[in-house]
BASENU-54509 format. One record per residue (C-alpha): x, y, z. Coordinates in steps of 0.25 Angstrom, whole numbers, padded with zeros to 4 digits, always signed. Last residue first. Layout:
<torros>
XYZ
...
</torros>
This chain:
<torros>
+0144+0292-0213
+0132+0301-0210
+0128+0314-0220
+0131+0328-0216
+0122+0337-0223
+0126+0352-0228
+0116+0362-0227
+0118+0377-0233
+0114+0387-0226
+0111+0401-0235
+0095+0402-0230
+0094+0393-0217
+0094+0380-0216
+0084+0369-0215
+0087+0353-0215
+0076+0348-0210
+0081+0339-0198
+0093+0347-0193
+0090+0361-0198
+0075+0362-0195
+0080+0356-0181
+0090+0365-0178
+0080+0376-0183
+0068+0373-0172
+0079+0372-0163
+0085+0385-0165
+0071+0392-0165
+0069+0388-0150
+0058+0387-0141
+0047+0376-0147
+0058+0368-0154
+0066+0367-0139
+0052+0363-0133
+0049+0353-0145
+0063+0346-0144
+0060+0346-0127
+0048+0338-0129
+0056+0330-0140
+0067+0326-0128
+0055+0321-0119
+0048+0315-0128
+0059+0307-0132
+0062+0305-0116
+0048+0301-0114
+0049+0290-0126
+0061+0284-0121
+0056+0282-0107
+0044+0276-0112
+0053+0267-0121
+0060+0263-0111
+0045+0260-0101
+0040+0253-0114
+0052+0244-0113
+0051+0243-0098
+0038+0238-0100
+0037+0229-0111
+0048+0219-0102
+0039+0220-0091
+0029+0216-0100
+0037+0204-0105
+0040+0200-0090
+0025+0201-0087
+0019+0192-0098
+0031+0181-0094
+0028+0181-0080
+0011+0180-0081
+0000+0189-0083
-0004+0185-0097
+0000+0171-0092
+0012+0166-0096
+0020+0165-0084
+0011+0163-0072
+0002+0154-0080
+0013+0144-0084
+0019+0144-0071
+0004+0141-0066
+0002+0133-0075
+0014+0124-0073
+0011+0125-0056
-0002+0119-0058
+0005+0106-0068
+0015+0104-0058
+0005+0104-0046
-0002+0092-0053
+0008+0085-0058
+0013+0086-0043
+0001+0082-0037
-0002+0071-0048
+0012+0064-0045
+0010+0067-0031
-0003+0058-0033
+0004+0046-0040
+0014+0048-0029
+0003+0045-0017
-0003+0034-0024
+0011+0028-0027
+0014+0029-0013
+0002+0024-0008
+0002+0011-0016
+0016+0007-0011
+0010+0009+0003
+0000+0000+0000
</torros>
């Protein structure tokens, strides 16, 4: 009888364990691709801090192109730098002479 018992007994481990096993598969497998889970939230941390350098990036653009329309809005100089550097205006008897790039 004992022998009996013993088998029994493992037999029913056997199912305990399988059991458990197969309870903590899902739950691993839940807790890391559910929509909610580990992998979800390490991928939207990393689209975080990228949107958070390209924030950054755009403030200081917008910073830099406030102060371009401030310096545009006060002085004439500016206002004829720029003519002269993207438009290529001169003044009556200049002469313009390009500079190509090696």
């Amino acid at each position: 009888m004992n022998l009996k018992f013993f088998a029994k007994s493992l037999k029913k481990m056997k199912r305990q364990s399988v059991l458990i096993l197969l309870i903590l598969s899902v739950g691993l497998v839940y807790i890391l691709f559910d929509s909610r889970g580990l992998i979800q939230r390490l991928r939207l941390a990393g689209d975080k801090a990228s949107l958070e350098k390209k924030i950054e990036k755009l403030q200081k653009e917008n910073a830099s192109m406030r102060e371009e329309i401030r310096k545009l809005q006060t002085s004439n100089q500016e206002i004829e730098r720029i003519a002269r550097e993207k438009y290529f205006m001169h003044r009556n008897g200049e002469k313009i002479i390009k500079v190509e790039p090696k």
